[in-house]
Structures are given as structure tokens and as C-alpha cells.
N, C-alpha and C positions, 0 to 999 in steps of 0.2 A: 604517216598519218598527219596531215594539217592539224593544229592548234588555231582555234577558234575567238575574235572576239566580237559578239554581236553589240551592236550600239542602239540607245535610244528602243529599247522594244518595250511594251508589256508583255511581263515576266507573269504566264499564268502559276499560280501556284493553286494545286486542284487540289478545293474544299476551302481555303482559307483565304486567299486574298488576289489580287491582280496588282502588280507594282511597276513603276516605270525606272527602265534602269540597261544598265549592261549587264551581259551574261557572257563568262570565260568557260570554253570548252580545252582542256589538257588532256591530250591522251586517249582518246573518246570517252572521255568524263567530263561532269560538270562539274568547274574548279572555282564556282563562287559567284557572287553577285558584285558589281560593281570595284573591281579588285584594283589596287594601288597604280595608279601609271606607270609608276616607276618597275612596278614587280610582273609586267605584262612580257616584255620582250619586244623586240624587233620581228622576229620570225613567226609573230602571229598575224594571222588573216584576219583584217576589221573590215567587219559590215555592215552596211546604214542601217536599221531596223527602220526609220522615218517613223517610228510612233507606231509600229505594227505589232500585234499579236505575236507571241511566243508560247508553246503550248508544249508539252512534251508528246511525244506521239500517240497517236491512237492507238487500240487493243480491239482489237474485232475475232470476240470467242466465237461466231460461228456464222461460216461465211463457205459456201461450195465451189464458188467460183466467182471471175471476175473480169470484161474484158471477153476476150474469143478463148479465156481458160476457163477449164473447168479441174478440178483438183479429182474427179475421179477420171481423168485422163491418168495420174501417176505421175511421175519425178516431172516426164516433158511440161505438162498442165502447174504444176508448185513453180519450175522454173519462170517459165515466162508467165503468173500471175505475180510473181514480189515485183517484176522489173513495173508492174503496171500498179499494187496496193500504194506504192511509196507517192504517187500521180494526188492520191485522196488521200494524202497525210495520215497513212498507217505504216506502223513500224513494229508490228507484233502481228501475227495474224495464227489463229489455230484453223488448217485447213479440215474441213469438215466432210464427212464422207460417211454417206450412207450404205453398211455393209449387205452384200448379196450373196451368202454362204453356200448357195444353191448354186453361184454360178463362177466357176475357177478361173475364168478372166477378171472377175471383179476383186479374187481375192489377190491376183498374181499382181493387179495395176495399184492394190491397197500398201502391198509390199513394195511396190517399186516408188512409191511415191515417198514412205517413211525411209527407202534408203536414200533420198533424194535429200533429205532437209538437212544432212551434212555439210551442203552443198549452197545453199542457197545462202548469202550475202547479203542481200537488200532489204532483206526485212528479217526481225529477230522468227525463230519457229520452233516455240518450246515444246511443241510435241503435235499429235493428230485429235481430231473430236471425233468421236465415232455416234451419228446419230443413230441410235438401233444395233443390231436388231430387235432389240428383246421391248417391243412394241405391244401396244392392247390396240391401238388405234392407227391407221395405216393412213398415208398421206404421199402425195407425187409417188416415188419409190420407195418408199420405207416399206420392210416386211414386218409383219407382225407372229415374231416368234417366244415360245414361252420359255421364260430362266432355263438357263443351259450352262451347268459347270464347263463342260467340256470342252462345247465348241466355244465358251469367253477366253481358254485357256491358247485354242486354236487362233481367235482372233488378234488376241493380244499379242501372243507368238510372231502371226504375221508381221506385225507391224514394230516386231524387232523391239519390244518397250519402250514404243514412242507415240502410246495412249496416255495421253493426260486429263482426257472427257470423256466418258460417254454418258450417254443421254438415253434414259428409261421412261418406261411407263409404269409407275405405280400401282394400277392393277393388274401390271401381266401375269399370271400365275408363277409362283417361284422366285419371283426378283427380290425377293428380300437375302436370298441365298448372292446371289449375282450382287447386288448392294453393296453385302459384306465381303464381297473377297476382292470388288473394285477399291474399297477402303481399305482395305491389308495394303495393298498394291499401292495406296498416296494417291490415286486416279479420283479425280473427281466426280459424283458422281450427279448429274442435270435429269432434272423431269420434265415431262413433255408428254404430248399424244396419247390422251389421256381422257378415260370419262371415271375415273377414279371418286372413292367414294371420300369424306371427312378421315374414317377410321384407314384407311390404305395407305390414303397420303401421309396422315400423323405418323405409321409403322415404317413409310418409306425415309421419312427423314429423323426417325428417332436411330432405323440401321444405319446413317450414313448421308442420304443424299444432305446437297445442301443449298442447292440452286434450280429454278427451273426458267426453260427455255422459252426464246419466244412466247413470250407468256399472255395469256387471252387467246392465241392463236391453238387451235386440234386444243383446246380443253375445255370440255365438254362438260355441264351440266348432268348430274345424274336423272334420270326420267321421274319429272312429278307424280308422285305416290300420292298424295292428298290435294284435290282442286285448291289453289288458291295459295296456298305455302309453296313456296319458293325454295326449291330444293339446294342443297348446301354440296358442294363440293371440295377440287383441290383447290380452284381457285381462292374458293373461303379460307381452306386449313393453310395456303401457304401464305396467305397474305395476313394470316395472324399469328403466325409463326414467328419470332425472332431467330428463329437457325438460318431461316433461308433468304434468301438473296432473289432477284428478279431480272432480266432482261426483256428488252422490247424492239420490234423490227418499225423503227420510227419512217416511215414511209407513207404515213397519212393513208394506208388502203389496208394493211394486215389489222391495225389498234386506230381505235380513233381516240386522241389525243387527252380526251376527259377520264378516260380510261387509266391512261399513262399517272394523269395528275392523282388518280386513285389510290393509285401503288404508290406514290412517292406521296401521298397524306399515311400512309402504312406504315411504310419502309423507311421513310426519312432520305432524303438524296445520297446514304451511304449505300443503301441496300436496291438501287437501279442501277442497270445498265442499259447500252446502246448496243444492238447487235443487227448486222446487215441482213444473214440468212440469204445473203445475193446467189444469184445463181448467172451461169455463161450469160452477157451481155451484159452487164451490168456497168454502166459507164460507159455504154455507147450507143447511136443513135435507137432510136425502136425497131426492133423486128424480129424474126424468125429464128433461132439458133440450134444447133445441132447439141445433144446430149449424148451420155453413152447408155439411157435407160431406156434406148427404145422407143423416145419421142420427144420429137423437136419441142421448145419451150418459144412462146411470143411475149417478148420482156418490152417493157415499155417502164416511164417512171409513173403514168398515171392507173396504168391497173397493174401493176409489179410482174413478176415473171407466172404467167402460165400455162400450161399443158394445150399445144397448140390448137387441137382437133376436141378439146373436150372440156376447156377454158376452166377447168380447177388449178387453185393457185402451186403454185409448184417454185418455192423460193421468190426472193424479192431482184428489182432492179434496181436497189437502194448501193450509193459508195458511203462511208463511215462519214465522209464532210459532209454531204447534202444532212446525214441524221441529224449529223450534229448542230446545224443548222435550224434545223427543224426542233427539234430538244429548245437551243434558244429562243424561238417564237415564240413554242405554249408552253413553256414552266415559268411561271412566276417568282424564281428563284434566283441569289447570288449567281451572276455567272461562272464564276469560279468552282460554286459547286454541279453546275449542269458537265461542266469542262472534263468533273472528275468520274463521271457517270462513262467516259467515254476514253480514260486512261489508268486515273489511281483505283478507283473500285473496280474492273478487271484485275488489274495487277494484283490488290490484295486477293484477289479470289484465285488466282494460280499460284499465287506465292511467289512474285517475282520482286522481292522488294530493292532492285535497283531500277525497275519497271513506272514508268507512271506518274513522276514527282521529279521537280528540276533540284530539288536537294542537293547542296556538296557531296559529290561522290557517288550523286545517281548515273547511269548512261546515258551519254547523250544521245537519246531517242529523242528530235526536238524539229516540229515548224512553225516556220515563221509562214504567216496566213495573210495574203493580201484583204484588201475591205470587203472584199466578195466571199470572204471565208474558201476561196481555193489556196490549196498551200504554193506557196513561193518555192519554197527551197523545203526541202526534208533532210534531215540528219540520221544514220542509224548508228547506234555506238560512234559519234564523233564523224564517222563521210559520209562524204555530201553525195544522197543518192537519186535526188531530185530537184531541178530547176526550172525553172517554169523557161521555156522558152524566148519569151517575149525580154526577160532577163540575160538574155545571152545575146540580143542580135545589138 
């Protein structure tokens, strides 16, 4: 493993400051900021930064696919989507899979995928997000089934205990049982898909949950009871919650962007993230892509990925750079803290705390971003797992 020394970058430091300076990678660690000449070595690698961005890696909690992969292909789909996440400056990725308990090839390719993240090198993969089943509100292929000890027992099983998400509906019947035993288990547990009431969501996140997904997006309004009053839901109870946390699929077609600034006049920029929700194509030209749910998805980045023959959205064509991108247009905020929306606030929400933050003795999860905000070079744990081309010839 090469020993690192980046020259002349800004050093984002997400949440607190941007600094201009050198950054020393030892070991795939990061071994300091501007550190003695003398106490560098000969046998390290120096590289120009020219006054470029330095970031530590992206965190994309819930992403299906990316590219001509799709992660409910199984181990093949996980492998060849990191060689292509680390292209959009990500280096964490939870593959996300919507489970289909009904049908044994879905559970056989859910297994094959979690024995597969042993395996995978280019991007870190602390575990699977499982969107569903246990569903009120049904969406692309999400099924809508109600709290199940049994089969969460089976699910989890499959997937060898390398569930770190899943993702619920608040009023499905029973999930408050399902809640508490994803919380025994340290599994996170995300709300979603939802037309859930004030009192559901409060009991969802007093059992446990603590994060909801894609948010504004399948959460639904409970049905006006009195003309004229404006009925109060999850979106109410979690955006005045301080337990819970928030994600957003920043693609200018899922949320529109006043929306976003809503939650972060809420939340405060600790309690936002950035989440792609990409599905097969994503990051490449528009068109037509093959799924394994039974129907082709038509991804483009102006109306995001959906259901070919019947145009409901069905996952985004968003990469985690373009969000991030987009994040810095409409927030109004320190750039340093929109930076952390989309590294150190995931990290804290998994618990990775060498995750997220160029800190002495964090991993070197780190890119350097030309002016266009596409990543130059990407770091994972200290190698070099991406270079931009145009850098090489």
C-alpha cells in the first residue's frame, strides 16, 4: 500500500471549516495535515492538488443500482457496481434491495449478494438496506406486508447478518413488534412508504426508528377530515421530532428543493442527508434498462428512473456528485456543512466513526474533485481506486 502526500488541496473538513493545505495518507490512514518535511519520507507519493477540493468520500445509504448494475442481480450486480460507485466519488455504499419473500429466486440472489460484500474492495460495504417488506404503501416493487416475526427472522437469516437498514412503514400493522427486535439486533431502523398518522409515527420512533427515507417522497398526507384544516401527518411528527434524522433524493424531480431547505430550517444541517435511491442506468446515457422486477425501467436525469410502459417513478437516475452538486446550488449554507450532509452525517447515522471526517486516524476514504465537481482520483482505505482518465494519458 502506497503512502500518500496530497499538496496544495482544500482540506474539506465536514461541518466545520474548508482549509488550504497538505494532507498525509500512512497506511490507509490519514496521518495529519500539513506534516514536518523532514518527517514525510522519500517513499511517499506527492501529488499536485492545484488548489482543488479534497473531501472525504461520499456515503450513499440507499442506492439499488448504478450503471448497467443492479444490486438485486446479487454478488455479480455488488461486484461490478463499486468498480463504477468510486467514478462518483463514493466510498461507502449500502446496497439496497427490495425483498420479494413470495418469490425464491429473489431470496436465493439476496443471499448471494450479502455473501458477495466479503469480497468487494473498491468501496467500503458495512452491510445490506432492506427496503420492505413490511410496507402500508406499495411503490415500483415494494410489497406491502404486515409485521412478521417470523419471516424478519428468515430475512435476516438470509442475508447471513449483514442487515444494517431496513426500512418500514409506520402504519403497517404489527411493526412496532418488528421495530423492537430490528433494535435488539443494532439494525437501523428507516420510515418510508407511508400515509401514517401523527400518533403511528410518534409510537414508531419512541420503539426505535430513527431516520426516515427519501423523505416527502410515498408520504402521504392522511385524508382531510374537516374542509379547510390541513391534515397533520409523518411528515409533521418527524420533522418535529429531534430523534430523527432525514434524507433526500436531491435530483430536482423526486423533492423540489424548497422543500429540502424546509427540513434543514427543522433539522439544522446535522440532521440532512443526500441519498441517490438510483436504480440500473444511473450514470449513463437515457434510456431503457432491463430490471429483475419484471419491467424495464426508462432512466433519464430529467424525469429520473421510471416504470417503462406505465411512467411511475421507480428509483432515481441521480450519482451521489451531481446531488451533491445540486445540494450546493440551493442551500444557503457553509459549504463545509452541505459537504457533511453527504459524508460525516451518514457516517454518524451507521456508526462508522472512522467514516466521514479527514481527522488524524480517520480512513482514507478521500477525493480530490476537479472544478466540475467530478472526482479526479478517489481513495478507499488509503488505494487509489479511481482516476479520471484524462489524468493518465
Amino acid at each position: 500500500m502506497l503512502d500518500y502526500l496530497l499538496r496544495n488541496v482544500r482540506i474539506v473538513e465536514p461541518g466545520r471549516r474548508i482549509v488550504t493545505g497538505d494532507l498525509l495518507v500512512r497506511h490507509g490512514r490519514v496521518a495529519g495535515q500539513n506534516p514536518d518535511p523532514q518527517a514525510v519520507g522519500s517513499e511517499v507519493v506527492e501529488i499536485a492538488g492545484d488548489g482543488r477540493l479534497l473531501t472525504p468520500g461520499l456515503i450513499d445509504l440507499h442506492t439499488h443500482g448504478i450503471g448497467h448494475s443492479l444490486y438485486e442481480q446479487g454478488g455479480v450486480g455488488l461486484r461490478s457496481a463499486a468498480r463504477e460507485l468510486v467514478r462518483f466519488g463514493v466510498t461507502t455504499v449500502l446496497p439496497t434491495i427490495v425483498p420479494q419473500p413470495a418469490k425464491p429466486e429473489s431470496l436465493e440472489r439476496l443471499a448471494d449478494l450479502a455473501a458477495a460484500i466479503p469480497d468487494v474492495s473498491e468501496v467500503n460495504v458495512p452491510g445490506l438496506h432492506l427496503e420492505g417488506p413490511f410496507m402500508a404503501v406499495g411503490g415500483a416493487a415494494c410489497p406491502t406486508l404486515p409485521g412478521d416475526l417470523d419471516l424478519l427472522d428468515r430475512l435476516l437469516k438470509c442475508c447471513a447478518g449483514r442487515v444494517v437498514v431496513m426500512s418500514v412503514s409506520p402504519d403497517t400493522p404489527g411493526i412496532l413488534a418488528v421495530i423492537e427486535a430490528l433494535r435488539a439486533r443494532d439494525i437501523r431502523i428507516f420510515l418510508t412508504h407511508t400515509r401514517a398518522t401523527v400518533e403511528q409515527t410518534e409510537a414508531a420512533l419512541a420503539a426505535g426508528a430513527c431516520h426516515a427515507t427519501h423523505f416527502y417522497d410515498v408520504f402521504y398526507a392522511p385524508p382531510e377530515s374537516d374542509p379547510g384544516v390541513r391534515p397533520v401527518g409523518a411528515v409533521e411528527a418527524i420533522l418535529a421530532d429531534a430523534r430523527a434524522t432525514v434524507d433526500f433524493i436531491a435530483d430536482g424531480v423526486h423533492v423540489h428543493p424548497t422543500a429540502i431547505r424546509a427540513a434543514v430550517a427543522a433539522k439544522g444541517w446535522k440532521g440532512v442527508m443526500l441519498i441517490t435511491d438510483s436504480n440500473i442506468g444511473a450514470g449513463l446515457p437515457a434510456g431503457v434498462y432491463p430490471t429483475t422486477w419484471g419491467f424495464p425501467v426508462r432512466v433519464s436525469p430529467e424525469s429520473a428512473a421510471r416504470h417503462a410502459t406505465e411512467n411511475t417513478l421507480a428509483g432515481s437516475a441521480l450519482t451521489m456528485d451531481r446531488g451533491m452538486a445540486n445540494l450546493l446550488r440551493w442551500l444557503d449554507l457553509p459549504p463545509e456543512q452541505i459537504w457533511a450532509m453527504g459524508t460525516l452525517n451518514p457516517a454518524r447515522l451507521l456508526g462508522l466513526p472512522d467514516k466521514g471526517h479527514l481527522d488524524t486516524g480517520a480512513d482514507a476514504d478521500l477525493v480530490l474533485w476537479d472544478e466540475d465537481l467530478t472526482a479526479a482520483m478517489t481513495w478507499t482505505k488509503g488505494v487509489l481506486v479511481h482516476e479520471k482518465r484524462e489524468n493518465l494519458s
